[in-house]
N, C-alpha and C positions, 0 to 999 in steps of 0.2 A: 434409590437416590437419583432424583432428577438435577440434571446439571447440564443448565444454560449457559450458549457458549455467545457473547456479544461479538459477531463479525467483525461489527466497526471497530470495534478496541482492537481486535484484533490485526486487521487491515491498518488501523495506524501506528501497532507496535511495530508491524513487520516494515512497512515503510519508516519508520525511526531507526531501527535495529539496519535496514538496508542504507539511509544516511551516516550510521556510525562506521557502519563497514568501511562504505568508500572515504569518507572523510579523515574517520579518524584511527582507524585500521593501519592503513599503513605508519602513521608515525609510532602509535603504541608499540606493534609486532612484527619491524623492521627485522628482525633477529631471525624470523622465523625459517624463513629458507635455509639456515645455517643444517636447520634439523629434517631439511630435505618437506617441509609443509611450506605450500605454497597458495593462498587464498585470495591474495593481491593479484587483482587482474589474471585470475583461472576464469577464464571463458565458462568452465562449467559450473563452475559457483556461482559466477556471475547471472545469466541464464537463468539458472535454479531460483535464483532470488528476484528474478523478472515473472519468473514461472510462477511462484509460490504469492507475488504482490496480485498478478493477476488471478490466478484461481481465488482467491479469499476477497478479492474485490471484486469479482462480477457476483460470486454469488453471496456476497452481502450486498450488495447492489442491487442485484436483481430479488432478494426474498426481499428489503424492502418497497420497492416499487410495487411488486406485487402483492406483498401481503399487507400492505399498511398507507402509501401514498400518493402511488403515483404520477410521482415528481422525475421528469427526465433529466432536472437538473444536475442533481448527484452524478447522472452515466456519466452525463455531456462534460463533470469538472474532471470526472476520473476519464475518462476518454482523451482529454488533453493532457494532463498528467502522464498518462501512462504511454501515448508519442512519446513525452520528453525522456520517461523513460531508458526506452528504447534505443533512441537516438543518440543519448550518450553511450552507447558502445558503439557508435559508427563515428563520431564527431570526436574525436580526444580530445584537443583542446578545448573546446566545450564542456565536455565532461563533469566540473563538477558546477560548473553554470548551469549545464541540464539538468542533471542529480538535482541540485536546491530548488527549481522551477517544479520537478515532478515530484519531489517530497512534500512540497507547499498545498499543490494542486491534487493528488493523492490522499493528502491529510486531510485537505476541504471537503471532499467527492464522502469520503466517510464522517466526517464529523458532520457534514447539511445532512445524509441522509439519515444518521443518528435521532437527529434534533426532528426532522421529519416525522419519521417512525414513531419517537416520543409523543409529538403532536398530533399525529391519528391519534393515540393511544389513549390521548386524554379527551381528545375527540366524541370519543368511542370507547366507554366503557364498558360493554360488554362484547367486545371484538374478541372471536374466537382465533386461537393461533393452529 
């Protein structure tokens, strides 16, 4: 059984899934510390999910540029994106100003390269993978 795994879907759930976290995490599972769990602003969760946007974004980023089109556009959306990132865990107030800037910008960098990839694809029908 062969099983294709699309990056970009991927890279955009995990940035959704990293939007719900911050956004709407804390009001859902206010509770949770009671039970000694604590996910809200843990440095290593947080981290981890900076960690995990970036590894599934460069290398669906980079297997498409290289295997399909060549467009440095994608890097260059996710390359801003993923400063904004970053920088909300240095800027709090910012925070989820940044968050919404690097979800938008993040979600674009994989959806253009998506649409790209697509576009060789039909390009180039007998394009080996």
């Amino acid at each position: 059984m062969n099983i294709k795994l699309n990056w970009d879907a991927l890279g955009i759930g995990t940035s959704v899934a990293c939007a719900i976290h911050c956004a709407l995490l804390p009001v859902i599972v206010t509770s949770l510390p009671v039970f000694g769990i604590n996910i809200i602003h843990n440095s290593f969760f947080e981290w981890g999910m900076i960690a995990l946007a970036f590894i599934v974004g460069v290398y669906s980023l980079y297997h498409g540029y290289i295997t399909h089109h060549r467009s440095f556009i994608p890097v260059l959306i996710f390359a801003v994106g993923f400063i904004f990132l970053v920088l909300k865990q240095f800027f709090i107030p910012f925070e989820y100003l940044f968050l919404a800037i690097a979800v938008l910008l993040i979600i674009t960098a994989h959806y253009k390269n998506y649409r790209l990839c697509q576009k060789s694809k039909c390009a180039s029908p007998h394009h080996q993978h």
